[in-house]
Backbone as CSV, one residue per row, in Angstrom:
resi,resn,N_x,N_y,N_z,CA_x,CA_y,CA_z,C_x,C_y,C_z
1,UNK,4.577,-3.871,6.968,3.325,-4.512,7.317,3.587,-5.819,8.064
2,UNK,4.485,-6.702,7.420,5.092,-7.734,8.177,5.529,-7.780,9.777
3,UNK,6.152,-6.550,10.164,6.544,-6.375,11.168,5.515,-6.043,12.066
4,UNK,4.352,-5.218,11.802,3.285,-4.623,12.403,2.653,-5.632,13.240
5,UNK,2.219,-6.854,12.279,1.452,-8.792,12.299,2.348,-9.042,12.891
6,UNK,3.600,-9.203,13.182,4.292,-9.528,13.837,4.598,-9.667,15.390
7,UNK,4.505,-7.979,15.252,4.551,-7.173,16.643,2.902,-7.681,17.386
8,UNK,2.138,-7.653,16.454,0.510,-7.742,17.218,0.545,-8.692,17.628
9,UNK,1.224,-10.007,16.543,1.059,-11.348,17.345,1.723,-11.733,18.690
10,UNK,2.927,-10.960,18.652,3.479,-11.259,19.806,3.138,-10.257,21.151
11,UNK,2.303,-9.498,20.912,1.792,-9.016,21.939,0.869,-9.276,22.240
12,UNK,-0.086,-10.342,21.530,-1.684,-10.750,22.263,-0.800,-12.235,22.936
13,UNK,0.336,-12.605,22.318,0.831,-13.807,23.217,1.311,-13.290,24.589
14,UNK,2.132,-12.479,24.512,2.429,-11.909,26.158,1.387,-11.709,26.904
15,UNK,0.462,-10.975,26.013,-0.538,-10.684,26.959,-1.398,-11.897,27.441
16,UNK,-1.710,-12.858,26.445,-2.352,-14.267,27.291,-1.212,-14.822,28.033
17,UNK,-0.413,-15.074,28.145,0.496,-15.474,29.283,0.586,-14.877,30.503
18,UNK,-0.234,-13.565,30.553,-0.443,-13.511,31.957,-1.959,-13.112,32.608
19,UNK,-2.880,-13.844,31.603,-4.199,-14.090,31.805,-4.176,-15.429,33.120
20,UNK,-4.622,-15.345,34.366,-4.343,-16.796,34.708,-5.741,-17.454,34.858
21,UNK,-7.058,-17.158,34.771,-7.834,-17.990,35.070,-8.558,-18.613,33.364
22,UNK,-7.962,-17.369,32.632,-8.419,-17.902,31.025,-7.146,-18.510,30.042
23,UNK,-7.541,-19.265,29.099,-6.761,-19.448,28.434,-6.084,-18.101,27.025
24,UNK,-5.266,-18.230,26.834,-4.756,-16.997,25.879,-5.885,-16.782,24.798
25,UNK,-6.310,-17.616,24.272,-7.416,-17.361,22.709,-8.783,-16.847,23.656
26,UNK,-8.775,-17.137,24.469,-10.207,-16.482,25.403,-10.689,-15.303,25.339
27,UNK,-9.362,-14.225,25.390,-9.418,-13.125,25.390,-9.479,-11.960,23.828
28,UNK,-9.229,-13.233,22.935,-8.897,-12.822,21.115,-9.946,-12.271,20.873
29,UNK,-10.609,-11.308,20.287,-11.714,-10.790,19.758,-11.263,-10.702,18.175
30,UNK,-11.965,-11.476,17.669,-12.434,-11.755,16.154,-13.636,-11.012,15.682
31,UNK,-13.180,-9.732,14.881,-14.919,-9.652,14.182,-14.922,-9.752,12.432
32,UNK,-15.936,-10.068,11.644,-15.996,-9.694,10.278,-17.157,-8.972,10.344
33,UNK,-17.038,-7.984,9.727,-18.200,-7.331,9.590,-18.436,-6.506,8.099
34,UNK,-20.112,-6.660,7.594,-20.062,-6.109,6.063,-20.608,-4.941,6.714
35,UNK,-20.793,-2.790,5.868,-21.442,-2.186,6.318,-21.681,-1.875,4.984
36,UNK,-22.721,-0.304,4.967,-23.118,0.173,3.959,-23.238,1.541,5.019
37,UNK,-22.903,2.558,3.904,-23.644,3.966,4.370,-24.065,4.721,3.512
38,UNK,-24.990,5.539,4.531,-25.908,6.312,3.435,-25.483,7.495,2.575
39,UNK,-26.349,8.118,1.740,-25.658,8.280,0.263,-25.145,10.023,0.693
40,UNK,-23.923,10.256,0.446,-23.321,11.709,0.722,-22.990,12.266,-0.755
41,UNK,-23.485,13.729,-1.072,-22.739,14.144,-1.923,-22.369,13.294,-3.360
42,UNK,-23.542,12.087,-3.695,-24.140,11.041,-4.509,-22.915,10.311,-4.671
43,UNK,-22.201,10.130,-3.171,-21.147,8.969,-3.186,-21.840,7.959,-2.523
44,UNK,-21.536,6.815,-2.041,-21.929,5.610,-1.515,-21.323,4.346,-1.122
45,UNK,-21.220,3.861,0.117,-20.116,3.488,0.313,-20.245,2.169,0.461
46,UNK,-19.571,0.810,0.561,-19.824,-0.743,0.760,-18.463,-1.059,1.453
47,UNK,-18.690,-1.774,2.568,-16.987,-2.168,3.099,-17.078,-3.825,4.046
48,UNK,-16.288,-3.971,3.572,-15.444,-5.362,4.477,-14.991,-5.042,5.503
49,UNK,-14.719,-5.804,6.800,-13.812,-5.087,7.415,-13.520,-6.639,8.395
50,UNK,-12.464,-6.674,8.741,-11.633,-8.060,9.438,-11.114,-6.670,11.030
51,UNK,-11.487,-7.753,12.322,-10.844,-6.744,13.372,-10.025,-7.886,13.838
52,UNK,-8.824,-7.316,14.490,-8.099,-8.827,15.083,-7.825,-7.752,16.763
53,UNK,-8.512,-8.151,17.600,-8.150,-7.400,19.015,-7.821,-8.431,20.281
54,UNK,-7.628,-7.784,21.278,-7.532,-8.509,22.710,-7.984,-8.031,23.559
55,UNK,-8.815,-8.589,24.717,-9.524,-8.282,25.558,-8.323,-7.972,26.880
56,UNK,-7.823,-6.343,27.039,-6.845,-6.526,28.046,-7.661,-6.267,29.096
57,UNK,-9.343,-5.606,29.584,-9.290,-5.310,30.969,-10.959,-6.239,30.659
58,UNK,-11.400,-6.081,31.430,-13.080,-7.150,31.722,-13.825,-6.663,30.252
59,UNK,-13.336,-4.631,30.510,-15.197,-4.440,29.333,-13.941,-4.078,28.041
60,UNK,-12.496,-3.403,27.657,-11.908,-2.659,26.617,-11.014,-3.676,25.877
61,UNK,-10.986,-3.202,24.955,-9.960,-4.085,23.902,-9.593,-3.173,22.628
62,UNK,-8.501,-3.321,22.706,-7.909,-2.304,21.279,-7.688,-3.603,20.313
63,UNK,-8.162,-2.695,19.221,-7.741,-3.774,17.870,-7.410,-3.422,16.977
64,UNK,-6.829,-4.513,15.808,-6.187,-3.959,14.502,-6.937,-4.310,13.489
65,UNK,-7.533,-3.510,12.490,-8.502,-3.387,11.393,-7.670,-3.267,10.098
66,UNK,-8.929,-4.120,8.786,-8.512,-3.532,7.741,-9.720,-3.983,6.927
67,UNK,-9.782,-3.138,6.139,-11.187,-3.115,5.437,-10.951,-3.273,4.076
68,UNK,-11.701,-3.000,3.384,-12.171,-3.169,1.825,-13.315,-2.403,1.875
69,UNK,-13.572,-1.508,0.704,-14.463,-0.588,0.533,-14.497,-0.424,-1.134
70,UNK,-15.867,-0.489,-1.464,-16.312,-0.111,-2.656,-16.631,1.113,-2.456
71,UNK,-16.528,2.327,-3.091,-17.173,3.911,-3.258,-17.684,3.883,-4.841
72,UNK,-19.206,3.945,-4.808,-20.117,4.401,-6.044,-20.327,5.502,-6.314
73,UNK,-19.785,6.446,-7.050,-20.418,7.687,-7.232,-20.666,7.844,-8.659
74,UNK,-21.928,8.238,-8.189,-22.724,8.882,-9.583,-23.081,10.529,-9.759
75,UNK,-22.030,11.618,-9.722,-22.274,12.818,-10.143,-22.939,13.037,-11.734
76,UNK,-23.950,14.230,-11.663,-24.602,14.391,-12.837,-24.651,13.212,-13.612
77,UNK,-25.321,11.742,-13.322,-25.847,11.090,-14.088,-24.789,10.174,-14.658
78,UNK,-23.285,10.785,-14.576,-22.263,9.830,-14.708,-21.983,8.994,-13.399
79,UNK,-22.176,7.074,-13.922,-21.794,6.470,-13.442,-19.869,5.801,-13.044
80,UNK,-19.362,6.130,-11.308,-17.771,5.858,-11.276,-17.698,4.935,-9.962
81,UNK,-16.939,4.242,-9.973,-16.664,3.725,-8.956,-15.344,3.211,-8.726
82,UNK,-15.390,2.916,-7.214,-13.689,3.057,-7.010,-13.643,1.898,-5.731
83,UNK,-12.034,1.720,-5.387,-12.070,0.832,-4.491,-10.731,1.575,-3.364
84,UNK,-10.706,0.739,-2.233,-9.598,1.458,-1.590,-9.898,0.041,-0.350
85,UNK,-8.081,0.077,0.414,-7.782,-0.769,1.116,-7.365,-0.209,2.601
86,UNK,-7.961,-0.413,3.604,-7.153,0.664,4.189,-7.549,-0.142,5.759
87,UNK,-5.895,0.086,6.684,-5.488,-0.451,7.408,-5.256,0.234,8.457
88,UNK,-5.697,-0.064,10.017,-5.538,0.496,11.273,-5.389,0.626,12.663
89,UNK,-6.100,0.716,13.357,-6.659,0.345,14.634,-7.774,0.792,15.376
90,UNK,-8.537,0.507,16.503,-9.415,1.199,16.853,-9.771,0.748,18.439
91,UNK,-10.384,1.203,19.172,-10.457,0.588,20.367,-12.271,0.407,20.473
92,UNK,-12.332,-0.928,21.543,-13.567,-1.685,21.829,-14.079,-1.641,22.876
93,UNK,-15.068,-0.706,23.733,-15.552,-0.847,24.867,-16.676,-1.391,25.408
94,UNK,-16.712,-2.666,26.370,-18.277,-3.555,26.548,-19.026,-2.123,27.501
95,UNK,-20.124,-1.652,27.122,-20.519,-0.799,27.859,-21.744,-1.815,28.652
96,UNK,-22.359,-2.641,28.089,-22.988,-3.334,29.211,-23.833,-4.712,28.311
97,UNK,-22.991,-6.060,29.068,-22.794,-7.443,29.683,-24.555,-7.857,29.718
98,UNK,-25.588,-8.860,28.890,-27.008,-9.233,29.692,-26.323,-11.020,29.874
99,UNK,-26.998,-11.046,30.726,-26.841,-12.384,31.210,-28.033,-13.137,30.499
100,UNK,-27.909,-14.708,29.947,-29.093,-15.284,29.787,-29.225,-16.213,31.520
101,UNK,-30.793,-16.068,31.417,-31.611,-16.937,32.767,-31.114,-18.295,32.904
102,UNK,-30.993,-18.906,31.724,-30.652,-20.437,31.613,-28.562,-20.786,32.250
103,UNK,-28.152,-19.848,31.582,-26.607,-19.687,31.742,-26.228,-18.267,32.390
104,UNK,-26.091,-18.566,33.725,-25.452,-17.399,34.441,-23.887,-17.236,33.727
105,UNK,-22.942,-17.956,33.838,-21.818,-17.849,33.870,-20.858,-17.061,32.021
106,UNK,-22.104,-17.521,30.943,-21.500,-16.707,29.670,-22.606,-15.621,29.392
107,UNK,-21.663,-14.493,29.299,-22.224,-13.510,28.699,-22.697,-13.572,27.056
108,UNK,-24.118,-13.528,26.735,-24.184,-13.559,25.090,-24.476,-12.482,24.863
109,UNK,-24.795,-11.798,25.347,-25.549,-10.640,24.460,-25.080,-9.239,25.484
110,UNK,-24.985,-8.145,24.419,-24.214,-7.239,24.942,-24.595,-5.701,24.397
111,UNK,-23.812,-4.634,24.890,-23.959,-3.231,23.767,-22.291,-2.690,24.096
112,UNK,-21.893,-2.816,23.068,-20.621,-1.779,22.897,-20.180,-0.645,21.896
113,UNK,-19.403,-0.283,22.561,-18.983,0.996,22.121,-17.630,1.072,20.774
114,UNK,-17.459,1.054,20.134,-16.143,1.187,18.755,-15.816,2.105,18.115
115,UNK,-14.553,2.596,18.034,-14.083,3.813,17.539,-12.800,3.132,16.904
116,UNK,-12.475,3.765,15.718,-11.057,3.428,14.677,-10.837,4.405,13.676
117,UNK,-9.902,4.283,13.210,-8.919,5.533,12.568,-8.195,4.142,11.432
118,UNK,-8.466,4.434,10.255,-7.690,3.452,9.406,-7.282,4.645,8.072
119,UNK,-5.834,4.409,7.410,-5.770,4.941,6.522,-5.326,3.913,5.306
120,UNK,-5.680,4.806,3.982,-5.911,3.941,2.815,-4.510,2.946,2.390
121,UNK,-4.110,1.902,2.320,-2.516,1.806,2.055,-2.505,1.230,0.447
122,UNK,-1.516,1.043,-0.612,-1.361,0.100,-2.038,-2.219,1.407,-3.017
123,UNK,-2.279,0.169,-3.957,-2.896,1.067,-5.077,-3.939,0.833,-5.100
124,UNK,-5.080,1.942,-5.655,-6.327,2.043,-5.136,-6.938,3.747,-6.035
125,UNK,-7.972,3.541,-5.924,-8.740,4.761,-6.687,-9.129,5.537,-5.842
126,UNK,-9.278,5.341,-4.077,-9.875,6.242,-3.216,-8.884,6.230,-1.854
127,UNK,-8.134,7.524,-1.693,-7.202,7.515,-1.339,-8.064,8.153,-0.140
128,UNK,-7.418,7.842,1.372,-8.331,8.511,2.477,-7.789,8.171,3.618
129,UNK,-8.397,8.737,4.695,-8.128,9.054,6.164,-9.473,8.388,6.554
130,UNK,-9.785,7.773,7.454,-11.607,6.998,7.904,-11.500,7.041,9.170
131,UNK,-12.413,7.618,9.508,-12.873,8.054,10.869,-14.127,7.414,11.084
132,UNK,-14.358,6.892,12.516,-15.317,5.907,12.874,-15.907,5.670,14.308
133,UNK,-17.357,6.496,14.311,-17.475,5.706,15.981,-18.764,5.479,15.790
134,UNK,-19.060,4.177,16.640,-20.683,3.599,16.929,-20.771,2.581,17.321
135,UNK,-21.952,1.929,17.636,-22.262,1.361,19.035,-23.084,-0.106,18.023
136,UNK,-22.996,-0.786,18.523,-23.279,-2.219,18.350,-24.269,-2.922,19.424
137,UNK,-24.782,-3.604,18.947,-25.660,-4.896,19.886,-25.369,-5.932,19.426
138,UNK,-25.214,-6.647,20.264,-24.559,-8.788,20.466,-25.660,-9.489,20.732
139,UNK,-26.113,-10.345,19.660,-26.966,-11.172,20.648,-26.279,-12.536,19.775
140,UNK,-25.608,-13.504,20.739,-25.269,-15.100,20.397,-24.277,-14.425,19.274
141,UNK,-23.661,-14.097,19.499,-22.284,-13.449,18.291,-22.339,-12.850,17.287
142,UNK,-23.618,-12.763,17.123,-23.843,-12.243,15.998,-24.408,-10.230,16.770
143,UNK,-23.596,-9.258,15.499,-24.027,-8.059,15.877,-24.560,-7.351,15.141
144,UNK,-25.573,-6.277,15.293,-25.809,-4.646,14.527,-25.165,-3.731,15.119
145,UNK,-24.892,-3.070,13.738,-24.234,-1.822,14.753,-24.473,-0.792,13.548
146,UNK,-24.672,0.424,14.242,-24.888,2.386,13.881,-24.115,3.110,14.388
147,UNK,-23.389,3.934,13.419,-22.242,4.662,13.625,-22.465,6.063,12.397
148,UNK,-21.132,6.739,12.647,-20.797,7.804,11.721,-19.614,6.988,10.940
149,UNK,-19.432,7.599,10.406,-17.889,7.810,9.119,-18.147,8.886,8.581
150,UNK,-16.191,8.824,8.822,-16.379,10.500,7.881,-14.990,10.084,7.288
151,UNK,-14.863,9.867,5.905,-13.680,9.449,5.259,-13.262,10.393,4.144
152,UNK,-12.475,11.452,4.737,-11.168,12.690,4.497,-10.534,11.855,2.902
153,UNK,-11.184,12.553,2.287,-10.119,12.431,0.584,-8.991,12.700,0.600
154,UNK,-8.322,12.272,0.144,-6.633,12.724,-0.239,-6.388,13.435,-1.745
155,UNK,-7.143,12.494,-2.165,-6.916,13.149,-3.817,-8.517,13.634,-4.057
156,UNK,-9.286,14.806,-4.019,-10.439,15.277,-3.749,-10.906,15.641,-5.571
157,UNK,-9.810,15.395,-6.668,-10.203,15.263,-7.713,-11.069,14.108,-8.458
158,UNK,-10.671,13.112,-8.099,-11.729,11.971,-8.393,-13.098,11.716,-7.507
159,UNK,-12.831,11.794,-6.208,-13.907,11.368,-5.444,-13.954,12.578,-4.005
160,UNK,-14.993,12.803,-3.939,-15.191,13.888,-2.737,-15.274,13.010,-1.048
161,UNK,-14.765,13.622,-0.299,-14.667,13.027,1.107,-15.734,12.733,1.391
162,UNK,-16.506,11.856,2.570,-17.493,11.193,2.682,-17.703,11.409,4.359
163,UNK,-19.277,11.551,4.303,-19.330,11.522,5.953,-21.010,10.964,6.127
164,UNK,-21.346,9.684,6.525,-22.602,9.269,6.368,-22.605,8.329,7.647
165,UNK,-23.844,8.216,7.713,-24.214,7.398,8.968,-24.300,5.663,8.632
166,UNK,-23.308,4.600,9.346,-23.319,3.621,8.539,-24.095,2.607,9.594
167,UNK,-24.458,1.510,8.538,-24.953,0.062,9.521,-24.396,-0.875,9.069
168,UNK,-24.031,-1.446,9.912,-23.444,-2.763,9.935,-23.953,-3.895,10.357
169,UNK,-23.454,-5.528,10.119,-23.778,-6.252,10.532,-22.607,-7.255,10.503
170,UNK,-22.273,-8.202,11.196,-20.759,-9.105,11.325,-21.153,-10.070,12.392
171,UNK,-20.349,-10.651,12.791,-19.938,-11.386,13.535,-18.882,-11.615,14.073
């Protein structure tokens, strides 16, 4: 894992070193974002999620994710719940830039596109594969965003795989 943070850091530094009209952190894309999705198979899902990316072309940026996820399931009336950690990447596309009237020159508000693949890593009660795509709106840094997940069980004895439509909100 060390090496991974490692490798990332030193590749968003190369890569701002040959940004020339921006400075290197210009291009950093920071998100936190909390989601929730809706209820599958009377599982239910709650997640954290930290993105650390770089803006390599005007609208795309690949990034590295890791989340936190609560899973509630209540089969037949029994209450279980579980947790899982799980670490990845995903890529970021600006599909389209609004300008405000007052400030030509910064873009605030936006719609993009996000897709990621994270798997579960440590010890944990919900072991999984997470699959992820959906689209976001920016306005002043702050975003919503609607997507799928579909998160592949590993151990399908405790908790059943999950596939629900999620919303988010971050910054």
């Amino acid at each position: 894992m060390k090496k991974i943070l490692f490798m990332m850091a030193f590749m968003l530094t190369t890569l701002g070193m040959n940004a020339q009209e921006k400075s290197a952190t210009d291009n950093i894309v920071l998100d936190l974002e909390v989601s929730s999705g809706s209820t599958y198979k009377h599982l239910q899902q709650y997640n954290f999620s930290v993105d650390l990316g770089y803006l390599l072309f005007e609208r795309v940026y690949p990034y590295a994710r890791y989340e936190s996820s609560l899973m509630l399931y209540h089969p037949e009336g029994i209450k279980h719940y579980g947790n899982t950690y799980n670490v990845g990447g995903g890529v970021g596309v600006i599909l389209k830039r609004f300008k405000d009237a007052d400030d030509e020159d910064e873009m605030h508000h936006g719609v993009e596109f996000t897709a990621n693949v994270t798997t579960s890593v440590g010890g944990h009660d919900y072991r999984n594969t997470s699959y992820y795509a959906g689209f976001r709106l920016s306005v002043d840094g702050i975003f919503l965003g609607l997507g799928f997940r579909r998160m592949q069980a590993h151990d399908s004895a405790h908790f059943p795989s999950y596939n629900a439509f999620v919303f988010s909100i971050g910054l």
